[in-house]
N, C-alpha and C positions, 0 to 999 in steps of 0.2 A: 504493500500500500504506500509507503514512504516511496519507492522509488517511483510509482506511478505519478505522488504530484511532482513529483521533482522534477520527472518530462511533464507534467502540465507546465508546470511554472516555466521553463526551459521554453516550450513550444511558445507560450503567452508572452515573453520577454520576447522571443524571437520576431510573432507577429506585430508586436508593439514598434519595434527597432523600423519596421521596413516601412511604417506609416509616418509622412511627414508631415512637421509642426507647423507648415506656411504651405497650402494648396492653393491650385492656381487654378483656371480653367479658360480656358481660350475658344474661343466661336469665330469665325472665320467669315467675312459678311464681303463678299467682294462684290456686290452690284454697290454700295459705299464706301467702298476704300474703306474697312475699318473692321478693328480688334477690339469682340468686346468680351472683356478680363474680368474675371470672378475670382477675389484673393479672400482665401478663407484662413483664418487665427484660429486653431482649434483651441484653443487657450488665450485671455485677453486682459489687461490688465484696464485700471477703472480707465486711462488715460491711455492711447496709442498713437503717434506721429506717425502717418503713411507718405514716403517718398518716392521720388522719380530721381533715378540719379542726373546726376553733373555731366557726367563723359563716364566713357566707355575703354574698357581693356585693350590694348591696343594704339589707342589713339588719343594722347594726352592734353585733350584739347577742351575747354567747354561748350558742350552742347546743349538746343532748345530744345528737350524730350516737352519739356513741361506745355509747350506752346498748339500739340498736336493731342494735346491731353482732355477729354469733355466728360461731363456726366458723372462726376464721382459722387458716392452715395455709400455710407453704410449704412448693415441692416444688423438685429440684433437676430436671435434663433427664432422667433415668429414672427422677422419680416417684418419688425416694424423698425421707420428710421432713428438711427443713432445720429445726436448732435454734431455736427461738421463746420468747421472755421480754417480758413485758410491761414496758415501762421508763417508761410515760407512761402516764394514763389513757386518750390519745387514740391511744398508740403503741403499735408492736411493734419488737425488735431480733432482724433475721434473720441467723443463723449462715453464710456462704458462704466456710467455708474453700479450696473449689477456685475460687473468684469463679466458676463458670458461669451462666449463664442461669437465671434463679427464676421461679415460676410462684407468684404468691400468693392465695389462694381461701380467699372467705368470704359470709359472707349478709347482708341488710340484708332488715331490717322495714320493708315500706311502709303505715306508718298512720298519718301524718301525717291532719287534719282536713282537711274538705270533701275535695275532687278533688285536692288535696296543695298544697303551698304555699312552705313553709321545707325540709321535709324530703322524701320520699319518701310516695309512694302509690299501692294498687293494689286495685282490682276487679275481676268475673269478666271485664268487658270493656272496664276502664279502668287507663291507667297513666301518674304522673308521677312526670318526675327531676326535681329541683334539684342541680345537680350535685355543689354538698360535700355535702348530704347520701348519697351511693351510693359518689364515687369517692374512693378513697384515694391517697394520694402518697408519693413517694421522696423524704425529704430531701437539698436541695444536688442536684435534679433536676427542678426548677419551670419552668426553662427547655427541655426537650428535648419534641420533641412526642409528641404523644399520637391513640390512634387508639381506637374504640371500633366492636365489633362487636353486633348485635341477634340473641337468638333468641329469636322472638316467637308464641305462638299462631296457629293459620291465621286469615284477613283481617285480623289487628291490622296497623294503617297507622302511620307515624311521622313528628311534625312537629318540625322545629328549624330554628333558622336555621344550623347548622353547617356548612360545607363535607361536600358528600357525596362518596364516592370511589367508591362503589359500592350495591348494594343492601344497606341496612342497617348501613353503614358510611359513617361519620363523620371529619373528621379537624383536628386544631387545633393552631397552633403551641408551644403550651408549657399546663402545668398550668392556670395563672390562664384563660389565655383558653379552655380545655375548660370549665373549672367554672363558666364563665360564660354559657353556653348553657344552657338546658330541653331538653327531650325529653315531648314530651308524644304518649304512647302506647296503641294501641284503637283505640276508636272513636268516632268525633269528626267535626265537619263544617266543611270545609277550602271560603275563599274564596279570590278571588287578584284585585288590582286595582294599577295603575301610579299613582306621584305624578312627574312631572318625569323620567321614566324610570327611577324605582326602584321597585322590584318591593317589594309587600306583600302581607302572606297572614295571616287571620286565621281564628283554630282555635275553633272553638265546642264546648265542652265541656260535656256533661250528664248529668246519668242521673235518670229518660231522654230523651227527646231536647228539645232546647230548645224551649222552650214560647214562643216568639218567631217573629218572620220574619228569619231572620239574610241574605237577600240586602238586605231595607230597613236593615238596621243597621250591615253590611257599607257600604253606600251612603254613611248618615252615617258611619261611621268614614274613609272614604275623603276625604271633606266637609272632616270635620277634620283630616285630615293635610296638607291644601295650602295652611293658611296656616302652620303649620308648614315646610314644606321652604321654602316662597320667604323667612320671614323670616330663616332660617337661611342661606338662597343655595344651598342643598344638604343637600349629608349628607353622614358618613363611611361612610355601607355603601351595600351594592348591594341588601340584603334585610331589609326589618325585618320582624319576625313578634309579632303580637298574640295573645297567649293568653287566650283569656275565657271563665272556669270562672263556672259559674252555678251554684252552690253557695256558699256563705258556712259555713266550719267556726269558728275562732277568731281569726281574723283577715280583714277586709276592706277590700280595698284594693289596692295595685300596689306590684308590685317589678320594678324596671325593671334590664334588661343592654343593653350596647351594639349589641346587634341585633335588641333585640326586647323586651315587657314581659307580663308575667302578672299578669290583671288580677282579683279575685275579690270579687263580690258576688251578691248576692240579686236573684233575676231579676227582679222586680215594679221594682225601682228604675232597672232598663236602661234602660228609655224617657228618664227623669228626669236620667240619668248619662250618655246621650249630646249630651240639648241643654243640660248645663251646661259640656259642652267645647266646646261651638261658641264657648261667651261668652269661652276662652282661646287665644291663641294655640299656646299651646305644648299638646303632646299625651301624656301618659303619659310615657315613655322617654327621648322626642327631648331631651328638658333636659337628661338627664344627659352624651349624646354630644355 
C-alpha cells in the first residue's frame, strides 16, 4: 500500500510538472490581420502588471509592440471584468482583489513587413510570430513556465523549434526562453536532414510558392552546417530550425535564437547567399549558441 501512493504521488508531481503556470492561447483571424491572445495566470496575486516587451532577442533595438496592441481586458473565473488602468505605455495594472485565477485577452496586428520579421505577420495563408512581439508577460513571473495553444485555419501546419506537448501545443520553461522561439504558420515547405545526429528542418516561406529548388538548397544548407557542428565539437540543442522567408520587407538579413535563425532576403540572391557560406565556417545562428 505504501509503495502504491508513493507512485501516486510520483505520477501526481509528474503531471503537475508538465502543466504551465502562464497559458496562452492564440486564434489566428487573417480576413483582419490579427492575433487574438488569451493569457491565462492559473495563480494571481491581489495586484498583476501585464506587459509587452521593449525589443526582442536578437535585435537590440526599441520597438512599438505596444502601438499594434487593442482590446485588452481581464476576466476573473466567471467572466466577469477585473479593474484595468494603464500605468506604463507598454503596461497594464490588473485589479484581483479575491487573487483568483485571470484570464487576460487582447488582439495584436500582424503587419509587420515582408513574411514578418521583428514583429508579427499575417496573410490569407501565411502566419509569423516573433515572440515579444504577440506575447505579453506577468511581472516578477519570467521564471514560471509557459504553454501556448494554436487555433489555426483548416490545413495551416506549424513550424518551431519549441518543445511540442501535443497537437498544437507548445511548451517552455520560463518567459525568456518562450519568447525566444518563432512560430512560423500556413503554408510553407518543410525539409528535414541530420548533422552529427542532430536533427534540422528548414521552413521555406513564400507567397507564392518559392521560385527555387528548395530540396538543392536544402542540400547546400545541410553542406554548410557540418563544418559548423564539428568545429564546435557539437551543439547545445537537439533541433535547430532554419526559417527562410523569400521576401525582403525593410529589413534583410538574420536574427538568430538559440534553436534556430530567421533568415530574410530577396530570392534572386539565394543562389549567391548560399555559396558565400560555404566560404565561412560558422553558419547563421550557430555563433551565437
Amino acid at each position: 500500500m505504501k509503495k502504491f501512493f508513493t507512485c501516486v504521488l510520483l505520477v501526481t508531481s509528474f503531471v503537475a510538472s508538465i502543466f504551465a503556470d502562464v497559458d496562452y492561447k492564440v486564434r489566428v483571424i487573417p480576413a483582419s490581420k490579427t492575433f487574438a491572445v488569451s493569457m491565462q495566470l492559473s495563480s494571481a496575486k491581489a495586484t498583476e502588471v501585464i506587459r509587452i516587451p521593449a525589443w526582442c532577442p536578437g535585435f537590440y533595438f526599441l520597438l512599438d509592440y505596444e502601438k499594434r496592441l487593442s482590446d485588452f481586458v481581464a476576466l476573473d473565473p466567471k467572466g466577469q471584468r477585473l479593474a484595468v488602468r494603464k500605468v506604463v505605455s507598454r503596461g497594464f495594472l490588473v485589479e484581483n482583489p479575491n487573487q483568483t485565477p485571470i484570464t487576460v485577452n487582447y488582439r495584436m496586428l500582424g503587419n509587420d513587413t515582408g513574411l514578418g520579421f521583428f514583429r508579427t505577420h499575417i496573410r490569407s495563408s501565411i502566419a509569423f510570430i516573433n515572440g515579444p512581439g504577440l506575447f505579453m508577460f506577468a511581472e516578477d513571473r519570467l521564471d514560471e513556465k509557459c504553454s501556448v495553444e494554436f487555433q489555426l485555419p483548416d490545413s495551416w501546419d506549424i513550424a518551431t523549434p519549441m518543445t511540442a506537448v501535443g497537437k498544437g501545443k507548445f511548451v517552455a520553461d520560463g518567459y525568456d526562453e518562450f519568447v525566444d522561439h518563432p512560430f512560423q504558420l500556413g503554408k510553407f515547405i518543410r525539409r528535414n536532414f541530420e548533422v552529427e545526429k542532430i536533427r534540422f528542418e528548414v521552413i521555406w516561406v513564400a507567397d507564392p510558392a518559392p521560385a527555387c529548388n528548395v530540396d538543392v538548397e536544402t542540400e547546400r544548407l545541410k553542406k554548410t552546417s557540418i563544418p559548423a557542428i564539428k568545429l564546435f565539437g557539437g551543439a547545445p540543442f537537439k533541433k535547430y530550425t532554419y526559417f527562410v522567408h523569400l521576401e525582403v520587407g525593410d529589413f534583410n538579413g538574420g536574427l538568430e535564437h538559440p534553436h534556430g535563425t530567421l533568415n530574410r532576403f530577396d530570392p534572386k540572391f539565394l543562389v549567391r547567399l548560399i555559396i558565400d557560406l560555404h566560404k565561412e565556417p560558422l553558419i547563421f545562428g550557430l555563433v551565437r549558441v
